[in-house]
C-alpha positions in Angstrom: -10.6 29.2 0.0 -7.6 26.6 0.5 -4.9 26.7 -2.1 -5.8 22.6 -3.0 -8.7 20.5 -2.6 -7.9 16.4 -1.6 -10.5 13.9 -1.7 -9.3 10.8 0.0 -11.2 7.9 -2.2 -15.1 10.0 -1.2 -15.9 12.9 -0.1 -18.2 11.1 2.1 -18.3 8.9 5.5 -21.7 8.2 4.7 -22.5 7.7 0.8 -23.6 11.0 0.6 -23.2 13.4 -2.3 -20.9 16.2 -1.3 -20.2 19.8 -3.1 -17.3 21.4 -2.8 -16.2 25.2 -4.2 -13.0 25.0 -6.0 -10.5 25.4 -8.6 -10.5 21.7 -10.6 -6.9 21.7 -11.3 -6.1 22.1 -7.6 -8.1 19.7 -6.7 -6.9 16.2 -6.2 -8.6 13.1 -5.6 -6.3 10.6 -4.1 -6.9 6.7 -4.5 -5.8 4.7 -1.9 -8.2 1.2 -3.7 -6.8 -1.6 -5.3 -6.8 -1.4 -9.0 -9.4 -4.2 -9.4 -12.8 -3.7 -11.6 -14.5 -4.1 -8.3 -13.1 -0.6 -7.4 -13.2 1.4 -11.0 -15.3 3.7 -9.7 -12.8 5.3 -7.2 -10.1 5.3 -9.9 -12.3 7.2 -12.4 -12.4 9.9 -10.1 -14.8 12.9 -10.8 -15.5 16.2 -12.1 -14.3 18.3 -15.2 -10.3 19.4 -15.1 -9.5 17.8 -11.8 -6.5 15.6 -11.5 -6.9 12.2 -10.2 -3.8 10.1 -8.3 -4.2 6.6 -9.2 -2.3 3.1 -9.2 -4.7 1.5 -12.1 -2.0 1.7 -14.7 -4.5 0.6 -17.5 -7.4 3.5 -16.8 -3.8 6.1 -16.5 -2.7 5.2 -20.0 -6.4 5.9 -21.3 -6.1 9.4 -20.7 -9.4 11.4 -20.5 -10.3 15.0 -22.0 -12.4 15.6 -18.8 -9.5 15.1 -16.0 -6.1 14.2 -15.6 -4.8 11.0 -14.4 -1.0 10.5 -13.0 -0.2 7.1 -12.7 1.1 7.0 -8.6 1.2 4.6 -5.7 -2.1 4.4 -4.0 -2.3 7.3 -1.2 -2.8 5.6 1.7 -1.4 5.5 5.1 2.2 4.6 4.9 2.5 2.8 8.1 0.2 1.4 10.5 2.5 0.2 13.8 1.6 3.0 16.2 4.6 4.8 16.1 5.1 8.3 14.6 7.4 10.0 11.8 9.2 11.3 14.7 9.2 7.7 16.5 10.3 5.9 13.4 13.1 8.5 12.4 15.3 8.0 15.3 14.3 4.5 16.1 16.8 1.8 15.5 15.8 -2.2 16.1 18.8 -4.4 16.1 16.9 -6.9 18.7 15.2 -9.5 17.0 15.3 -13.0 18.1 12.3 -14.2 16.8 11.8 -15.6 13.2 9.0 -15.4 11.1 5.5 -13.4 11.6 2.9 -12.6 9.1 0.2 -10.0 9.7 -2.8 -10.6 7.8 -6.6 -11.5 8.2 -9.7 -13.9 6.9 -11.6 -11.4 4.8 -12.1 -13.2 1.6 -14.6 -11.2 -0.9 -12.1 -10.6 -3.8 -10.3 -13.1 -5.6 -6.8 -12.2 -4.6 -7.8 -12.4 -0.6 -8.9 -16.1 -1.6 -5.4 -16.5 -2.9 -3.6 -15.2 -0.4 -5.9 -17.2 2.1 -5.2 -20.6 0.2 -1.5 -19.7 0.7 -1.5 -19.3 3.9 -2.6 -22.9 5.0 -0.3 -24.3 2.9 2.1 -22.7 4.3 0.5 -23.4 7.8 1.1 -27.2 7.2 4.5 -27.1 6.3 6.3 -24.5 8.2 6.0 -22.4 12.4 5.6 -19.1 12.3 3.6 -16.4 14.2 0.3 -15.4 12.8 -1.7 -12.6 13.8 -4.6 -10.8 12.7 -8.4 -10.7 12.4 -9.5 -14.1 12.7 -6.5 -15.3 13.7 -4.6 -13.6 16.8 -5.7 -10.4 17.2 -3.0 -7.9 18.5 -3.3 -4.2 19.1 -0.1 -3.0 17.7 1.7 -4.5 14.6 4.5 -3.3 15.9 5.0 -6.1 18.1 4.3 -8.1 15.8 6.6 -6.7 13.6 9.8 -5.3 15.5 10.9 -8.8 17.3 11.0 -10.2 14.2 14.2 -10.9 11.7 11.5 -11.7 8.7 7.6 -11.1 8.0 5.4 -12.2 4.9 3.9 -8.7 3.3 1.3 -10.6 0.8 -0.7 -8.2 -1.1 -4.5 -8.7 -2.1 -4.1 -7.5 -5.6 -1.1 -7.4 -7.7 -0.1 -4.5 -10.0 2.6 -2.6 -11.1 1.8 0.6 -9.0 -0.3 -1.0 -5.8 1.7 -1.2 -2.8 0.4 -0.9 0.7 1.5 -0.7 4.6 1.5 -4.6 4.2 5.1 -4.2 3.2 5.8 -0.7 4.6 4.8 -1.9 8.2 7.7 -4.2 8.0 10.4 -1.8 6.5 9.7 0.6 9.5 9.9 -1.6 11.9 13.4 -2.9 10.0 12.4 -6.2 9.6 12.9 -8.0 5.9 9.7 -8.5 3.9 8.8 -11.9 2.1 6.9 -10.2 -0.3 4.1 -11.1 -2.8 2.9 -8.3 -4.8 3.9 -5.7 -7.1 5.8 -7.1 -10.1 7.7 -3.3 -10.0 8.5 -3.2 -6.5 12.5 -3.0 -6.7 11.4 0.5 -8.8 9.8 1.7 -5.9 12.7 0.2 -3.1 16.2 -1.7 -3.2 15.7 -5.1 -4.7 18.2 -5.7 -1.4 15.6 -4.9 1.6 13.1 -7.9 0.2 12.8 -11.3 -0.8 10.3 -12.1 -3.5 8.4 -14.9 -3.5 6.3 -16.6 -6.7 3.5 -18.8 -4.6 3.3 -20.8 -7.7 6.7 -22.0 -7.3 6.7 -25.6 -6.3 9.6 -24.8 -4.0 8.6 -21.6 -2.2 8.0 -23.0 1.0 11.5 -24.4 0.9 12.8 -21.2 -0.1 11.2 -19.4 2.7 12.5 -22.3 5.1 16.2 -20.9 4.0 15.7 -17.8 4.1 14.6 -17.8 7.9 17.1 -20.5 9.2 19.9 -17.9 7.5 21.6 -14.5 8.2 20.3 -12.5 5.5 18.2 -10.0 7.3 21.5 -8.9 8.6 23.5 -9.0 5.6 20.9 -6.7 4.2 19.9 -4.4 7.1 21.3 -1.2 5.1 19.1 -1.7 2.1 16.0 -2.3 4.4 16.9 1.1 5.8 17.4 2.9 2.9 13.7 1.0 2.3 12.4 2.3 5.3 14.0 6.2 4.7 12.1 5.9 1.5 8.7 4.9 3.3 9.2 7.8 5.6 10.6 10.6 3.3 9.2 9.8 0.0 5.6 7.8 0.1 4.9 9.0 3.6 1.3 10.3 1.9 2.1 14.0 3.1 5.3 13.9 1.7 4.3 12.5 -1.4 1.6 15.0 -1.8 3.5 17.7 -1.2 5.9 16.7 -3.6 3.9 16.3 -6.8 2.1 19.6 -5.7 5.2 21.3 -6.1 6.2 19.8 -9.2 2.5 21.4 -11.0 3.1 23.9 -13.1 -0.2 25.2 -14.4 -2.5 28.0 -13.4 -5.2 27.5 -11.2 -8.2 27.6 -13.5 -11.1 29.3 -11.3 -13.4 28.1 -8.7 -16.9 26.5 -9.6 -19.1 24.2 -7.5 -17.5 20.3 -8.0 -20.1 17.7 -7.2 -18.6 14.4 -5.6 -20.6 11.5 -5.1 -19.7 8.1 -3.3 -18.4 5.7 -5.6 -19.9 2.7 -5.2 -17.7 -0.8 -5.5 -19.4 -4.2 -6.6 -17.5 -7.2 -4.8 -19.8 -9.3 -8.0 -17.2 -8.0 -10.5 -14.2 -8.6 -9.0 -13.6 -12.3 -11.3 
């Protein structure tokens, strides 16, 4: 039997109930879901004395007799250019002579895709950049839509404390400075230096974004974005980040029983 047990959000492609054999406090369900109502169920995470990685700060600070919860980034995948730990370690872009991309996509069930949707065409009327994406300009690797560029909006769906995602990481690995909308904690997680933060509510954003591009910054600021994108690789690449807290547990493995795991289900309704 393996030393730890990690469920990745379900145990199951298919919405099937799975059943595993082993020790609950070496076995680790790892959320990669936003921290909205609509995905609760993930975040609960199941069984009797398991341990349960989560970004939903609220549901953390509960606590629960049953399991514990350690308030975490989501555990997702880290990157999504197609280029590999390897790749990105020794890679080095100081070519960029285009401006501004974003990376994103139509898909509007939860509130914060609506509001990242309505952004986006007003920023659309006002200022040229490159947009790609699903329903927009489909491109098989972000990289290229990433690494020729000096800046790149990272706008996240939901916004929390804890939830980051490979909207932002994409662009610190291919060393390009993120306009970024999301976590309120982020400069905890990387150097307030490698971004720009942007409040869509400002009446001035767009002009601020404007500035930013027409300017040098990018450059002034390449050493914090790669001390950003060291982090991504070395620290919340999800392996490494595993591996880490599983080091850090200092408890005895309680023994093995049969853990039943069912799908959790997510209601798009509830997201409001």
């Amino acid at each position: 039997m393996p030393d730890w047990h990690i469920v990745f959000n379900s145990a199951s492609l298919f919405g099937l109930p799975v059943d595993i054999e082993a020790s609950p406090n070496r076995t680790i369900f790892a959320i990669g879901e936003p921290p909205t109502k609509a995905h609760r169920a993930f975040h609960e995470g199941q069984g009797k004395n398991t341990i349960v990685l989560t970004c939903d700060a609220e549901l953390a600070a509960r606590q629960n007799a049953a399991r514990r919860f350690v308030l975490s980034p989501p555990i997702t995948r880290s990157w999504s250019v197609n280029k590999t730990y390897d790749q990105l370690l020794v890679s080095e872009v100081v070519d960029k002579p285009l401006r501004l991309s974003w990376i994103t996509s139509d898909i509007a069930l939860l509130k914060g895709h609506r509001y990242r949707l309505a952004f986006l065409e007003r920023l659309r009327k006002e200022l040229d950049f490159d947009l790609f994406g699903r329903g927009f300009r489909l491109i098989g690797d972000k990289w290229n839509a990433l690494a020729p560029y000096r800046y790149s909006i990272a706008f996240e769906n939901t916004r929390a404390d804890y939830y980051f995602t490979e909207k932002l990481m994409d662009c610190f690995v291919a060393e390009t400075m993120p306009i970024y909308y999301g976590s309120p904690a982020i400069t905890r997680f990387f150097p307030s230096d490698s971004m720009v933060l942007i409040d869509p509510e400002d009446k001035n954003v767009i002009p601020k974004i404007q500035e930013i591009i027409n300017s040098d910054l990018w450059k002034e600021r390449r050493g914090a974005i790669r001390e950003a994108k060291r982090l991504v690789l070395e620290k919340y690449n999800t392996f490494a980040y595993l591996a880490s807290f599983i080091e850090s547990v200092q408890d005895k493995p309680l023994p093995p029983e049969i853990i039943h795991i069912d799908s959790p289900e997510v209601d798009f309704g509830i997201d409001e």
